[in-house]
KEFI-816937 format. One record per residue (C-alpha): z, y, x. Coordinates in pm, whole numbers, padded with zeros to 5 digits, always signed. Layout:
BEGIN
ZYX...
***
This chain:
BEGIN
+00000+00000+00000-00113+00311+00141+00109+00605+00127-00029+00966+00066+00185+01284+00228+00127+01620+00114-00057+01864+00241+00258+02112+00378+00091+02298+00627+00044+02689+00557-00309+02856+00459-00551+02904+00768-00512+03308+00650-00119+03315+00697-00206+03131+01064-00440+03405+01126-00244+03693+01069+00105+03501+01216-00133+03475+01558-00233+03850+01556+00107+03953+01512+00065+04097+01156+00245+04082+00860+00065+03861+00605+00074+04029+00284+00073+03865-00085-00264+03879-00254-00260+03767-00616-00516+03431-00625-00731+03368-00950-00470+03176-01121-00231+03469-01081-00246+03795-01242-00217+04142-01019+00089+04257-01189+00260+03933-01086+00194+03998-00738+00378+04359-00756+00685+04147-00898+00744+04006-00490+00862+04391-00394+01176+04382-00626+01235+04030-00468+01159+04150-00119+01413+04396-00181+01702+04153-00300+01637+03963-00007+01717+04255+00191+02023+04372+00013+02152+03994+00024+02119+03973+00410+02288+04331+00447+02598+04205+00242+02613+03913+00469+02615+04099+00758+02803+04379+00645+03113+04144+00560+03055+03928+00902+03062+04151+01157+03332+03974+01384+03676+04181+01300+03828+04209+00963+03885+04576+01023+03556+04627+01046+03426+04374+00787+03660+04569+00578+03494+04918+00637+03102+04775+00647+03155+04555+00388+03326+04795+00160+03090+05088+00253+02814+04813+00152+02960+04717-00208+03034+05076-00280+02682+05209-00233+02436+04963-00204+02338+04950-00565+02187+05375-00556+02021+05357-00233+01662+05353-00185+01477+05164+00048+01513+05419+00334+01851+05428+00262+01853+05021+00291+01659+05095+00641+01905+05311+00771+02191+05093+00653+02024+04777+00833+01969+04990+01162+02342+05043+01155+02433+04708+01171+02274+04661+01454+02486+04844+01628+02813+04737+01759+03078+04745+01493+03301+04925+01738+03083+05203+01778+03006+05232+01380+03414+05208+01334+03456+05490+01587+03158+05711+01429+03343+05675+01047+03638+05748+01198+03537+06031+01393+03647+05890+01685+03327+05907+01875+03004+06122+01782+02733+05932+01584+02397+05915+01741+02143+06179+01591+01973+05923+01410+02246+05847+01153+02316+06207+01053+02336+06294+00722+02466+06188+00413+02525+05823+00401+02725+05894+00771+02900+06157+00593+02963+05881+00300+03085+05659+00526+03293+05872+00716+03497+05967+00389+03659+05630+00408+03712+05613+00038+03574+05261-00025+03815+05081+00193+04060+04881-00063+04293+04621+00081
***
């Protein structure tokens, strides 16, 4: 009896682009309308916020898994998707330096100025 084994592999287009270095993008396919295809973005985005809360609440110190974390579940749910960016550049920095910059311990680096440092610096989402 022969055994058949599916076909896993992925499309010769997503091989193309993962060999040039760009970033395959979704393209609806005949069986799937264009309006499904814009329903990945809101997904994308979920994906994104999920792996920020992870690594917002596992940075290495409860302290500062306290303060990320907490920063995270208070404002996540109004930011925008530069506001996501700039959240996911901060954590990856070290969470000693982003403790020092909310506490105003040590100067935050140009790049972060503005609001949500400001937000964070307020310290008003930290509940123990």
């Amino acid at each position: 009896m022969t055994t058949h084994t599916p076909d896993l592999s992925p499309p010769a287009s997503a091989l193309q682009a993962a060999a040039s270095g760009a970033t395959p993008v979704a393209t609806p396919t005949a069986s799937e309308p264009p309006e499904q295809a814009d329903a990945d973005l809101p997904t994308h985005l979920a994906t994104r916020l999920a792996r920020a809360r992870f690594r917002a609440w596992h940075r290495g110190t409860r302290e500062a898994d306290y303060m990320i974390g907490g920063f995270f579940d208070r404002h996540h749910a109004a930011w925008s998707e530069a506001e996501l960016a700039w959240f996911e550049a901060l954590l990856d920095e070290d969470e000693v330096d982003v403790m020092a910059w909310a506490l105003g311990a040590a100067p935050a680096p140009q790049k972060y100025a503005g609001a949500q440092l400001k937000a964070l610096q307020r310290l008003d989402y930290v509940t123990i």
